[in-house]
Biopython code that builds the backbone (N, CA, C, O; Angstrom):
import numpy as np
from Bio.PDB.StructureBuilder import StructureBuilder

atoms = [
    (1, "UNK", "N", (12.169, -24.423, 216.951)),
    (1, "UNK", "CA", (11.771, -25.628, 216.254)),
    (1, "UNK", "C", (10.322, -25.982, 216.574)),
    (1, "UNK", "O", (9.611, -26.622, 215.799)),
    (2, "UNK", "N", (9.952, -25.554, 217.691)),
    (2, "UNK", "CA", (8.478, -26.194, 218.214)),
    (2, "UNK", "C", (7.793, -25.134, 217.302)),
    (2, "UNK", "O", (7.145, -25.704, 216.424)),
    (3, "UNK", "N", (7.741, -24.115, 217.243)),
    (3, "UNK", "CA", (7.028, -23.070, 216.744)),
    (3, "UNK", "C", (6.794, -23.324, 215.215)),
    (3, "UNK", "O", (5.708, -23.042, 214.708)),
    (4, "UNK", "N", (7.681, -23.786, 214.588)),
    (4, "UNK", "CA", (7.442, -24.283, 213.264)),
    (4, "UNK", "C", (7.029, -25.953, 213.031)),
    (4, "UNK", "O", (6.459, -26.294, 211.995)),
    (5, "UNK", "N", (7.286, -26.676, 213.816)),
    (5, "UNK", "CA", (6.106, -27.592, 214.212)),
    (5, "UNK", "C", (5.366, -27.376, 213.901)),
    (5, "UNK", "O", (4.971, -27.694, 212.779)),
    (6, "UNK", "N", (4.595, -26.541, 214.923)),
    (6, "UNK", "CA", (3.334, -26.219, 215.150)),
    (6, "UNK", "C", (2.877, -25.728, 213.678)),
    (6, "UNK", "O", (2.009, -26.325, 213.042)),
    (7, "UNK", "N", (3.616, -24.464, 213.155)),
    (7, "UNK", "CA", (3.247, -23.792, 211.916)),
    (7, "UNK", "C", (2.781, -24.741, 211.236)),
    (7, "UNK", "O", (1.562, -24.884, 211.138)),
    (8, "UNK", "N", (3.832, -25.743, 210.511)),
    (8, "UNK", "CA", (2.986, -26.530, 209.674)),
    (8, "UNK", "C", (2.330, -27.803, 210.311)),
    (8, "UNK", "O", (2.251, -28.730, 209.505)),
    (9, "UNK", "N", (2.094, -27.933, 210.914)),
    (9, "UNK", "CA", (0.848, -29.008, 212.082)),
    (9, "UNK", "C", (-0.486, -27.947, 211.489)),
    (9, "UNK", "O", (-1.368, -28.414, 210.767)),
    (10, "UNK", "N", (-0.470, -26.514, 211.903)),
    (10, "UNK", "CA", (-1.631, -25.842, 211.258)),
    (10, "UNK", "C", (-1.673, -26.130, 210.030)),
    (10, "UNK", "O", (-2.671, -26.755, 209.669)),
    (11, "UNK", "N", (-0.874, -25.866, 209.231)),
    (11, "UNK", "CA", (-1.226, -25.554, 207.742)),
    (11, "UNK", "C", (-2.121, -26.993, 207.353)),
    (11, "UNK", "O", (-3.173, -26.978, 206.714)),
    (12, "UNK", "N", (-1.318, -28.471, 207.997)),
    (12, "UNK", "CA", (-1.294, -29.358, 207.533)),
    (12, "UNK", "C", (-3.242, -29.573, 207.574)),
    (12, "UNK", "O", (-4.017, -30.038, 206.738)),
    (13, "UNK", "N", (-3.491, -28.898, 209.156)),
    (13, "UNK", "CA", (-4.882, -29.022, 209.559)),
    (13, "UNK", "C", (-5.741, -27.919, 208.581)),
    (13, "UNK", "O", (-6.938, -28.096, 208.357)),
    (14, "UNK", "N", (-5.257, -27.175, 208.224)),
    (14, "UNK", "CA", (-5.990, -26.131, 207.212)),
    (14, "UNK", "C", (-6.393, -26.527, 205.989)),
    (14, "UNK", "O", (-7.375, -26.041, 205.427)),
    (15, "UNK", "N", (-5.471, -27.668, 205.373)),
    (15, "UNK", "CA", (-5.294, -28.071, 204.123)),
    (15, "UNK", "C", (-6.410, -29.245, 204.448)),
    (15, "UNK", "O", (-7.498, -28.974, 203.940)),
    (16, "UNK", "N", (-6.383, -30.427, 205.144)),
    (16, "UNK", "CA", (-6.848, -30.989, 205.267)),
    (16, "UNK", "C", (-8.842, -30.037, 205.419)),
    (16, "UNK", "O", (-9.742, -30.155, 204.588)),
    (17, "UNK", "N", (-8.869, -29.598, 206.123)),
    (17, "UNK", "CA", (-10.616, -28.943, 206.197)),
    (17, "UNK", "C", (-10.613, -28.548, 204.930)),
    (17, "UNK", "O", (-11.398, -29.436, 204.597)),
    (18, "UNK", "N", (-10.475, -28.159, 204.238)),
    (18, "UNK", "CA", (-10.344, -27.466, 202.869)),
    (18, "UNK", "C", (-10.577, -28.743, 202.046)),
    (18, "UNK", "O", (-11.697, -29.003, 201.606)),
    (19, "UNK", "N", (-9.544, -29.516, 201.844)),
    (19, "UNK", "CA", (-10.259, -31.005, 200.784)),
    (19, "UNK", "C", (-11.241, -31.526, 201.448)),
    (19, "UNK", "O", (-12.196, -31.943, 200.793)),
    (20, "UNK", "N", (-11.259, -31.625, 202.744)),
    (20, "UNK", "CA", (-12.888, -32.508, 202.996)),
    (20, "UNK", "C", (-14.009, -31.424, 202.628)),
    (20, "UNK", "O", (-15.090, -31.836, 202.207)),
    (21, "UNK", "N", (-13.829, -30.335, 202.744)),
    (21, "UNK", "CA", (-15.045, -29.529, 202.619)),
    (21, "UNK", "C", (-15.075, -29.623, 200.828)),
    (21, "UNK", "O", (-16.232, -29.742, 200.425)),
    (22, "UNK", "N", (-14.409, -29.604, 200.117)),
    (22, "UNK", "CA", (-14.234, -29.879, 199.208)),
    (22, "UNK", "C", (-14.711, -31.058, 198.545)),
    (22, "UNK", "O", (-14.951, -31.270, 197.357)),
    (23, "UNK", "N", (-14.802, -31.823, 199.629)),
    (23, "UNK", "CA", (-15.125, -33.487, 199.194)),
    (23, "UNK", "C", (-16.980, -33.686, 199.846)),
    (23, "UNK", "O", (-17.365, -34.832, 200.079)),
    (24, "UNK", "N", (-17.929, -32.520, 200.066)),
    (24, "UNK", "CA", (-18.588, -32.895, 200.456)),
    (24, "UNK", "C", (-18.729, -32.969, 202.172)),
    (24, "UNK", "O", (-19.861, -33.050, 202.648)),
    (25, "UNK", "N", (-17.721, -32.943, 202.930)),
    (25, "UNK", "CA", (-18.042, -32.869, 204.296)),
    (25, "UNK", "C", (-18.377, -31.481, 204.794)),
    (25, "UNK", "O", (-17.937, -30.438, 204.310)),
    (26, "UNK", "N", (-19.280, -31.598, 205.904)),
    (26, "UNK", "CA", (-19.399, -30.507, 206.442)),
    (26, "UNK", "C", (-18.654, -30.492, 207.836)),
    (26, "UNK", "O", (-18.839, -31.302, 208.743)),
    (27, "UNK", "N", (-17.789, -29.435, 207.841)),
    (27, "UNK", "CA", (-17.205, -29.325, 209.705)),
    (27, "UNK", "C", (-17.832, -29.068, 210.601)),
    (27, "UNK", "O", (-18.296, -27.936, 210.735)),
    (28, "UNK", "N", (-18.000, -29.878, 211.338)),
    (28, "UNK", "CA", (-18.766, -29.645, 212.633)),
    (28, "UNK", "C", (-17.746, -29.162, 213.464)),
    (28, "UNK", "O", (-18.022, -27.995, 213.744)),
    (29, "UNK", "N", (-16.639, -29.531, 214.018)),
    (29, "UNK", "CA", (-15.761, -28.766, 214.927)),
    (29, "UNK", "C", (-14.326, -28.762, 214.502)),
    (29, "UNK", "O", (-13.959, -29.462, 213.558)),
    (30, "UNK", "N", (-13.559, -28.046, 215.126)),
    (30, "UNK", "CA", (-11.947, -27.615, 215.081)),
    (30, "UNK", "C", (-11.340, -28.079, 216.513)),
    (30, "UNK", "O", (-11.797, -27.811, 217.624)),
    (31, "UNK", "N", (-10.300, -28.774, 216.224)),
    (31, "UNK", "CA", (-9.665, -28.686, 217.508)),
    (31, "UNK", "C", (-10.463, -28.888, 218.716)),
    (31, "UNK", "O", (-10.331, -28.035, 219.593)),
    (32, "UNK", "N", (-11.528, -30.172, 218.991)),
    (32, "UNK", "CA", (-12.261, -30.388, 219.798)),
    (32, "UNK", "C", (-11.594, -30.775, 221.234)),
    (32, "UNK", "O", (-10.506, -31.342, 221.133)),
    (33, "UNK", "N", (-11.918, -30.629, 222.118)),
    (33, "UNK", "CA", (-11.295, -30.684, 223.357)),
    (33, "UNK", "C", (-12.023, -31.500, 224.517)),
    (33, "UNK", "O", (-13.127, -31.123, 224.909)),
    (34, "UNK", "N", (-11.480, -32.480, 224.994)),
    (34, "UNK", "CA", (-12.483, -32.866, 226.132)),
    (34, "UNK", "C", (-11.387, -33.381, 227.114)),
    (34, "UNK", "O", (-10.223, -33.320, 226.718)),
    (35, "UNK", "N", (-11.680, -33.956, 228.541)),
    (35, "UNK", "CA", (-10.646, -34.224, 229.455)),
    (35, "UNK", "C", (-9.604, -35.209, 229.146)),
    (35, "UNK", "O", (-8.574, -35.431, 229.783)),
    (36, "UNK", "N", (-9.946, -35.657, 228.278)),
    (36, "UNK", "CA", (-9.660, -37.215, 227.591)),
    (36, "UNK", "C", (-8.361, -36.702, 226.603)),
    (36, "UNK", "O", (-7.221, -36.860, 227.041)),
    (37, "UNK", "N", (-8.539, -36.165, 225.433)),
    (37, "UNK", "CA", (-7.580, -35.673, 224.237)),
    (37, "UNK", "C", (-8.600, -34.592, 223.553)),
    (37, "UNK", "O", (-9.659, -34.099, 223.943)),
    (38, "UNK", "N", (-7.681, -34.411, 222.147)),
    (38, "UNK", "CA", (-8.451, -33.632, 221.633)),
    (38, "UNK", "C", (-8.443, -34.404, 219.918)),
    (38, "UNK", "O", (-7.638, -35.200, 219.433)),
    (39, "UNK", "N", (-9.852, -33.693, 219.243)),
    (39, "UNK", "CA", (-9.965, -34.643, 218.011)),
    (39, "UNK", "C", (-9.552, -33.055, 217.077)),
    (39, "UNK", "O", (-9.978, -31.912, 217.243)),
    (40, "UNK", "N", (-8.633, -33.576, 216.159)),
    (40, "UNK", "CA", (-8.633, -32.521, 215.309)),
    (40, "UNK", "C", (-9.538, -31.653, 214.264)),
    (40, "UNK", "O", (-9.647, -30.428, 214.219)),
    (41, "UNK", "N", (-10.100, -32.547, 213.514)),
    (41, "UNK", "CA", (-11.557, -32.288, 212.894)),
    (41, "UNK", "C", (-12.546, -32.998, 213.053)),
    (41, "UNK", "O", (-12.556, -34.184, 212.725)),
    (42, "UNK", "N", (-13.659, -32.317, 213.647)),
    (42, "UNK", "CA", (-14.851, -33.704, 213.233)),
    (42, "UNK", "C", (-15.812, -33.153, 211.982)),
    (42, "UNK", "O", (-15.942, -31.965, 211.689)),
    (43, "UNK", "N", (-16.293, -33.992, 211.481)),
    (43, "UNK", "CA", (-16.849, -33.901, 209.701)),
    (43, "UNK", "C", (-18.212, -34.423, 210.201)),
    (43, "UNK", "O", (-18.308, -34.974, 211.298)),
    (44, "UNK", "N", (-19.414, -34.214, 209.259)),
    (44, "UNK", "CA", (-20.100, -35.357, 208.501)),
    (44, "UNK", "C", (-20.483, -35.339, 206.959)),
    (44, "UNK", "O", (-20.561, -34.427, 206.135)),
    (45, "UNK", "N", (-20.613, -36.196, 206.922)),
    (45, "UNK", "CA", (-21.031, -36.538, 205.203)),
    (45, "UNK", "C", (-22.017, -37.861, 205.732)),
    (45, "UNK", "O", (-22.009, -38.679, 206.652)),
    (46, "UNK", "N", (-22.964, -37.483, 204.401)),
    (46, "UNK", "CA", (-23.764, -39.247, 204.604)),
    (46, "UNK", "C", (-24.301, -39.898, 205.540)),
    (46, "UNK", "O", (-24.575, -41.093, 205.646)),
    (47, "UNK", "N", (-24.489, -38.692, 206.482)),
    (47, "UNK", "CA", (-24.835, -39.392, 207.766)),
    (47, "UNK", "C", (-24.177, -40.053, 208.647)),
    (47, "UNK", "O", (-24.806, -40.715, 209.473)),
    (48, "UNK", "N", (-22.667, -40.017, 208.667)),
    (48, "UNK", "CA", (-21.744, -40.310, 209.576)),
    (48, "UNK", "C", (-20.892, -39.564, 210.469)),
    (48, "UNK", "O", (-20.182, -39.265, 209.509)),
    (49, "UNK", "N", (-20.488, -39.161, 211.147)),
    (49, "UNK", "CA", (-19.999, -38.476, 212.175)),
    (49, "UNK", "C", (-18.369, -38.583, 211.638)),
    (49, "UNK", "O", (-18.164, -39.788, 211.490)),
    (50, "UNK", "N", (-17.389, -37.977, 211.359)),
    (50, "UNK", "CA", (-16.152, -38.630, 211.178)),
    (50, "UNK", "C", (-15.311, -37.777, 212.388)),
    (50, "UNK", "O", (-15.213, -36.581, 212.665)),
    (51, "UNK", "N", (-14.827, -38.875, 212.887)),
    (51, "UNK", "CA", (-13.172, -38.018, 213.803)),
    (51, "UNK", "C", (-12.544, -37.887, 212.859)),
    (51, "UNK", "O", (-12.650, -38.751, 211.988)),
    (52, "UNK", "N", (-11.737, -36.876, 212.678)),
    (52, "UNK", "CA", (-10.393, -37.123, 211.937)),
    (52, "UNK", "C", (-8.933, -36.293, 212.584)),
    (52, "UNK", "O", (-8.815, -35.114, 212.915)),
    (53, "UNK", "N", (-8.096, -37.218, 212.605)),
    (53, "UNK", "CA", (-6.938, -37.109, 213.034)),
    (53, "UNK", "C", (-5.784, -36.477, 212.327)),
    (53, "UNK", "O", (-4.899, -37.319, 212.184)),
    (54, "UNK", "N", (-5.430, -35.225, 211.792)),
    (54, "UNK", "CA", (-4.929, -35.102, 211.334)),
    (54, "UNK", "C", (-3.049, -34.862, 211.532)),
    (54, "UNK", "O", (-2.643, -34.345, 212.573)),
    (55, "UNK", "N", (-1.888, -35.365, 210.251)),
    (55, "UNK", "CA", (-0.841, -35.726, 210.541)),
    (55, "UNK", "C", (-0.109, -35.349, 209.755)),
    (55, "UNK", "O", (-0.232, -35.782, 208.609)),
    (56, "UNK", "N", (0.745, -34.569, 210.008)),
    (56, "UNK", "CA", (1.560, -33.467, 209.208)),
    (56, "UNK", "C", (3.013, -33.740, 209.028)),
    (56, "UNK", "O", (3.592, -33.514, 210.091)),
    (57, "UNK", "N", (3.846, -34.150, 208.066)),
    (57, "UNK", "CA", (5.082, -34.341, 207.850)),
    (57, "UNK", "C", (5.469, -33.165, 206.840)),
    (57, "UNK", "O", (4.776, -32.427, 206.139)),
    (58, "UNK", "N", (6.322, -33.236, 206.963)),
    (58, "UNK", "CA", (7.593, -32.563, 205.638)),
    (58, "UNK", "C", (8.293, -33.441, 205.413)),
    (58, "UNK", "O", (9.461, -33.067, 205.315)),
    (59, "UNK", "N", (8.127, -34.627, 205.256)),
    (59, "UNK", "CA", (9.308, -35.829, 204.614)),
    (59, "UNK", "C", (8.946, -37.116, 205.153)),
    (59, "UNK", "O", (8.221, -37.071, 206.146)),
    (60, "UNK", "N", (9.281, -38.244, 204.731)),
    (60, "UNK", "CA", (8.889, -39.410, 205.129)),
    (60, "UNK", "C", (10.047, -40.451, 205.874)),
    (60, "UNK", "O", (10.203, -41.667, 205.977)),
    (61, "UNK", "N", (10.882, -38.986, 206.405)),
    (61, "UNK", "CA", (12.083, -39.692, 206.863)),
    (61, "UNK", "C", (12.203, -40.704, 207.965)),
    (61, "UNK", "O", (13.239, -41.326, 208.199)),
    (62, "UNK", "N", (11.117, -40.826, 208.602)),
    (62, "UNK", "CA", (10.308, -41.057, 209.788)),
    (62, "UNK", "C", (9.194, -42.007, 209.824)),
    (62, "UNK", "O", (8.536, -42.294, 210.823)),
    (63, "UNK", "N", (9.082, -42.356, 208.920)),
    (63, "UNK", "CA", (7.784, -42.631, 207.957)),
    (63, "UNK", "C", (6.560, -42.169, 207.617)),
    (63, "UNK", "O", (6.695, -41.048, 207.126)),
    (64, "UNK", "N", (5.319, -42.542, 207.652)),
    (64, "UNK", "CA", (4.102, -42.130, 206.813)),
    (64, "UNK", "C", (3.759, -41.690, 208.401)),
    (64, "UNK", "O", (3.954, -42.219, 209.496)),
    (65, "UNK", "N", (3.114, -40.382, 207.917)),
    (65, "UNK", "CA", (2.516, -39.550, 209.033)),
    (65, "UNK", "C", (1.677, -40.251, 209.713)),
    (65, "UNK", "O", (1.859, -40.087, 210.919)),
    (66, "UNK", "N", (0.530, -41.218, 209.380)),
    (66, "UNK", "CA", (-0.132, -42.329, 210.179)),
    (66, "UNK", "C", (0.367, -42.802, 211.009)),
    (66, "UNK", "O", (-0.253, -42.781, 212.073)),
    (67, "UNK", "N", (1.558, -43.391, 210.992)),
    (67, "UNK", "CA", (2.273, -44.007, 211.375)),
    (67, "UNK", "C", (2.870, -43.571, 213.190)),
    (67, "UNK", "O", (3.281, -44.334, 214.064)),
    (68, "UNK", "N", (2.741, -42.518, 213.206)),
    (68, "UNK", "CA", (2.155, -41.542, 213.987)),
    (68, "UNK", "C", (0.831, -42.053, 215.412)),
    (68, "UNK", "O", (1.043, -42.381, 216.579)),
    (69, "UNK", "N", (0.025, -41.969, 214.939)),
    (69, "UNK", "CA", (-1.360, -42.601, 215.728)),
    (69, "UNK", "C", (-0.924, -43.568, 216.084)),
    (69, "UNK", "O", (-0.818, -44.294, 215.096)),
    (70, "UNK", "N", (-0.615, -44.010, 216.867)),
    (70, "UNK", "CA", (-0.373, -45.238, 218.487)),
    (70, "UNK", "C", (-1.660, -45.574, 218.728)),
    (70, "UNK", "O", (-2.549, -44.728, 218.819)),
    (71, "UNK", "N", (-1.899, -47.159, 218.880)),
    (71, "UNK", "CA", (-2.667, -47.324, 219.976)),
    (71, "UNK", "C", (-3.528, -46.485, 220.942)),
    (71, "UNK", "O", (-4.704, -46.124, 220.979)),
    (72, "UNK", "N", (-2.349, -46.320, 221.762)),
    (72, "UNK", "CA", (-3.118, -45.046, 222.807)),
    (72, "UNK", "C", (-3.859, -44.059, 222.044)),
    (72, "UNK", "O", (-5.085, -43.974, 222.117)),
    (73, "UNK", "N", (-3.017, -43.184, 221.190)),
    (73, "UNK", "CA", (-3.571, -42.184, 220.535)),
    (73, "UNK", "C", (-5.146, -42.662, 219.990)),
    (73, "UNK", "O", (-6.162, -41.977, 219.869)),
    (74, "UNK", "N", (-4.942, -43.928, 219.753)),
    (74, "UNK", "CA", (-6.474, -44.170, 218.663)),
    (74, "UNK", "C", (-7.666, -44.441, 219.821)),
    (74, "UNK", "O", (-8.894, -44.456, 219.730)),
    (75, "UNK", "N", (-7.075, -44.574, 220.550)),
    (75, "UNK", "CA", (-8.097, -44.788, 222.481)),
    (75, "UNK", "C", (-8.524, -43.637, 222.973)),
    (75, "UNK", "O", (-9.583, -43.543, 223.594)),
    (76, "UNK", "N", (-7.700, -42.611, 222.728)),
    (76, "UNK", "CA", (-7.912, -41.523, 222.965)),
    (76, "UNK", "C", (-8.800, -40.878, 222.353)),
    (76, "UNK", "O", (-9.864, -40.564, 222.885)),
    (77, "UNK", "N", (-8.431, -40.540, 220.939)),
    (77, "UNK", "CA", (-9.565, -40.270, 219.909)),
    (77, "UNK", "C", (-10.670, -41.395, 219.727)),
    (77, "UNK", "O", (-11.291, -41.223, 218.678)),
    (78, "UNK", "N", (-10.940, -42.113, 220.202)),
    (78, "UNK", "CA", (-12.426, -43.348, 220.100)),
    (78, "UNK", "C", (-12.598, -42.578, 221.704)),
    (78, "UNK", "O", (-13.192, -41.566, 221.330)),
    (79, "UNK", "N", (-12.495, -42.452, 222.855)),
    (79, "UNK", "CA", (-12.996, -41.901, 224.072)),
    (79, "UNK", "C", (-13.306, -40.386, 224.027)),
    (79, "UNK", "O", (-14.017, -39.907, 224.910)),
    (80, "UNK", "N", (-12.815, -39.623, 223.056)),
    (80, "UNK", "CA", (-13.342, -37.939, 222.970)),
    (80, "UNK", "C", (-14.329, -38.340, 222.280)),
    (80, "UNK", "O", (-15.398, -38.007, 222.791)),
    (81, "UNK", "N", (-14.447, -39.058, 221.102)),
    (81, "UNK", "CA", (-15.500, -39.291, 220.488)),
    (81, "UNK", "C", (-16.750, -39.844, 220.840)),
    (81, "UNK", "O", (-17.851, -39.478, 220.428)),
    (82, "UNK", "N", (-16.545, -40.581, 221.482)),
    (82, "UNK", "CA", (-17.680, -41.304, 222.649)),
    (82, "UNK", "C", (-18.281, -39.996, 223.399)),
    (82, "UNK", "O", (-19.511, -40.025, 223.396)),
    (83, "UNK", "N", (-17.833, -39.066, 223.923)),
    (83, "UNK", "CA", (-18.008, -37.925, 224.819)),
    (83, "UNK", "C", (-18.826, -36.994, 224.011)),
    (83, "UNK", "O", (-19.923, -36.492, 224.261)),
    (84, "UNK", "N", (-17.749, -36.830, 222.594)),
    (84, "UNK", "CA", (-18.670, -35.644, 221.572)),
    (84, "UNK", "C", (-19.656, -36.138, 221.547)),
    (84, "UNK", "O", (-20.626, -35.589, 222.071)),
    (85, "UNK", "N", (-19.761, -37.401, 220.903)),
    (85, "UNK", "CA", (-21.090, -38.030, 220.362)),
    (85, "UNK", "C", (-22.422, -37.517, 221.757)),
    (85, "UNK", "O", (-23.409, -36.798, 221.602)),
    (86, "UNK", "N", (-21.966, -38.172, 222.958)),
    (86, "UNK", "CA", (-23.116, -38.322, 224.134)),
    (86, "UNK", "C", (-23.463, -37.278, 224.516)),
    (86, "UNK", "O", (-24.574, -37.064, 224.999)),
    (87, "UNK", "N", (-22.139, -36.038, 224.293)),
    (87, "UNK", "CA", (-23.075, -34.336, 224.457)),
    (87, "UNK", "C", (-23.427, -33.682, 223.644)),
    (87, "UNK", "O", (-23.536, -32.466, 223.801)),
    (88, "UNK", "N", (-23.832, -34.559, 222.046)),
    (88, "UNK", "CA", (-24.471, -34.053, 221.204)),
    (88, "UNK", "C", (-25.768, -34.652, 221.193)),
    (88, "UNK", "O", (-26.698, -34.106, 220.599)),
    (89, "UNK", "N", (-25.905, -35.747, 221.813)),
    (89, "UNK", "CA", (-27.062, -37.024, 222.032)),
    (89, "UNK", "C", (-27.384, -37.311, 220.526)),
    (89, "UNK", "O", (-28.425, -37.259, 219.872)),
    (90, "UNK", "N", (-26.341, -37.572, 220.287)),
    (90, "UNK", "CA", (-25.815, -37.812, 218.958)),
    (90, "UNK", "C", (-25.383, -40.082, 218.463)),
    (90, "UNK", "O", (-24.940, -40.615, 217.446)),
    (91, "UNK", "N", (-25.899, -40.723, 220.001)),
    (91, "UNK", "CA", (-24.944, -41.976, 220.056)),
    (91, "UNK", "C", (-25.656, -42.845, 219.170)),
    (91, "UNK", "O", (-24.913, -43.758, 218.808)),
    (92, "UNK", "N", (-26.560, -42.906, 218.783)),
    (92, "UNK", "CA", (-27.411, -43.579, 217.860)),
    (92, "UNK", "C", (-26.764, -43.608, 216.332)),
    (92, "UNK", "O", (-27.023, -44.434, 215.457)),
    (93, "UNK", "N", (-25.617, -42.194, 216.225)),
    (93, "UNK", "CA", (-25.320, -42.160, 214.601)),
    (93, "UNK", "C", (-24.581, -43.180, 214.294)),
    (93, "UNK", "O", (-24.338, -43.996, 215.184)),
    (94, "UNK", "N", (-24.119, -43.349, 213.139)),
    (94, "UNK", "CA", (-22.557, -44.378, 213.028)),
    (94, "UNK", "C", (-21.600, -42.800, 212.896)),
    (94, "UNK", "O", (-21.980, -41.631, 212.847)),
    (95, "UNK", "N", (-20.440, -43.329, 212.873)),
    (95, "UNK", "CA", (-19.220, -42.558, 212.693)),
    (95, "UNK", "C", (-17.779, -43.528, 212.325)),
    (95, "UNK", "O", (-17.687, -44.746, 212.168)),
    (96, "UNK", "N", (-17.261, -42.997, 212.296)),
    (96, "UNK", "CA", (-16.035, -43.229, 211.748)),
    (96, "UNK", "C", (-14.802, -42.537, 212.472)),
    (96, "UNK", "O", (-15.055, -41.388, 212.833)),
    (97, "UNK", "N", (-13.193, -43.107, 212.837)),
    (97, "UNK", "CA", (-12.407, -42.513, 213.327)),
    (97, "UNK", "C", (-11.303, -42.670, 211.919)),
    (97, "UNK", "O", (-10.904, -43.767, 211.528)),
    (98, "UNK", "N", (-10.995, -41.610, 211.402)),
    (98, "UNK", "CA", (-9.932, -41.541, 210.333)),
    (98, "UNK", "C", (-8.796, -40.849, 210.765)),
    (98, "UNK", "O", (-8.846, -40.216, 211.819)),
    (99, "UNK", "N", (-7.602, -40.891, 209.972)),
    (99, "UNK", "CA", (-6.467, -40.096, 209.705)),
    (99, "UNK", "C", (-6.630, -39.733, 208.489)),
    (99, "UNK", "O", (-7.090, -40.419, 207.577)),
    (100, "UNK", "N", (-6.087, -38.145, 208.426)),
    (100, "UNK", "CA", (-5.562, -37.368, 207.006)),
    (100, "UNK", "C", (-4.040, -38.041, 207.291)),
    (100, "UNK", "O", (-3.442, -38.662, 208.170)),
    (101, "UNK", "N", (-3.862, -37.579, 206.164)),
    (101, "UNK", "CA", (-2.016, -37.628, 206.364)),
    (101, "UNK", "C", (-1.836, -36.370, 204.973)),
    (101, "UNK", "O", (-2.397, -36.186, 203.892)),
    (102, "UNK", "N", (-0.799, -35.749, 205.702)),
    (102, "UNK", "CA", (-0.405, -34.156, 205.054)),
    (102, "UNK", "C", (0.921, -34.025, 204.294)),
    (102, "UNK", "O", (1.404, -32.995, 204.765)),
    (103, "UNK", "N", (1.680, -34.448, 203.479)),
    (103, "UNK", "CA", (2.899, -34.396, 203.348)),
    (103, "UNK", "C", (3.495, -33.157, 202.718)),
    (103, "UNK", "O", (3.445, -33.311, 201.497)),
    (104, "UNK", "N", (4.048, -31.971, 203.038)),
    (104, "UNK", "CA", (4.486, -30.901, 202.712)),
    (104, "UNK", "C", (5.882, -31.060, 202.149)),
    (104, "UNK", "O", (6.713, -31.300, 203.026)),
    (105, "UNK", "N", (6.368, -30.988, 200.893)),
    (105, "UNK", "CA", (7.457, -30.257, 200.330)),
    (105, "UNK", "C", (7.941, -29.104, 200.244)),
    (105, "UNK", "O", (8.043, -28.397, 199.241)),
    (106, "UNK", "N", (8.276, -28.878, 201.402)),
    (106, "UNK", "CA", (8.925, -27.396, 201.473)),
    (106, "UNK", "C", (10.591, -26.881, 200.639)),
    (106, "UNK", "O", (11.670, -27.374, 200.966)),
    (107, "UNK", "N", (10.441, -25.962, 199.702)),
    (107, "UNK", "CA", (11.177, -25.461, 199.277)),
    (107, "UNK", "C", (11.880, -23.881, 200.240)),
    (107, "UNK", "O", (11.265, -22.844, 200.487)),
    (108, "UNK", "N", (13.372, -24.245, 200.610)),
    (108, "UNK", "CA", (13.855, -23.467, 201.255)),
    (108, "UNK", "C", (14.496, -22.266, 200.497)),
    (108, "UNK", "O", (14.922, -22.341, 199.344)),
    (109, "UNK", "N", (14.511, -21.445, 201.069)),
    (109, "UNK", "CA", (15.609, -20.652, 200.337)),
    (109, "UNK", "C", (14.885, -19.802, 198.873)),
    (109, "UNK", "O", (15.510, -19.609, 197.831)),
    (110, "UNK", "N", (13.833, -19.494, 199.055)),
    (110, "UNK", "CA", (13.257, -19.199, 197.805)),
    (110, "UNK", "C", (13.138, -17.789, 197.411)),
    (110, "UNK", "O", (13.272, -17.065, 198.397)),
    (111, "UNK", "N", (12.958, -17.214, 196.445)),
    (111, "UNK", "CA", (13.134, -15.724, 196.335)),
    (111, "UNK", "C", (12.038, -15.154, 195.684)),
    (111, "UNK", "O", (11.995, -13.938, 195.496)),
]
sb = StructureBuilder()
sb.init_structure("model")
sb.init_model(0)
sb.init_chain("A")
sb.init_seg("    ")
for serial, (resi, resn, name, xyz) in enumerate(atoms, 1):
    if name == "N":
        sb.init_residue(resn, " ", resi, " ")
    sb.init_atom(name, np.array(xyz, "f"), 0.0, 1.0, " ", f" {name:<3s}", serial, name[0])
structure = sb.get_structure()
């Protein structure tokens, strides 16, 4: 079960770089990492820096993949970001902390 998690957690993050690049953003990183958390994509467009958080469902049984990001979580991602920003000497930009949200309809059983 974790393994397909994960599977579509990727896809969800694949899909997502793909419409922002699509939309004009350029990726600056994947899966950024610092002691703190990690930011899933960071973008810019327009001169803004974007975190983005991305959130992967197959159903809304649970509710809206946002829904997801806690508090903590959003502390977390605003403190990696603080970090990216200061070892890019980057703190002067504006930025932005967003969520994608991914919703996959998976059809089982298909031939």
């Amino acid at each position: 079960m974790r393994r397909y998690c994960k599977m579509v957690g990727n896809a969800g993050e694949e899909f997502a770089a793909k419409i922002l690049e699509d939309e004009g953003y350029m990726i600056l990183e994947r899966n950024y990492r610092t002691r703190i958390g990690e930011i899933d994509i960071i973008a810019a467009r327009d001169g803004v820096v974007h975190f983005i958080e991305v959130k992967t469902r197959t159903s809304d049984e649970y509710g809206y993949p946002a829904d997801a990001v806690t508090e903590e979580k959003q502390n977390t991602i605003r403190r990696s970001a603080e970090i990216y920003m200061a070892r890019r000497r980057l703190m002067w930009r504006a930025y932005s902390i967003d969520v994608a949200e991914v919703t996959f309809n998976l059809i089982e059983d298909c031939i």
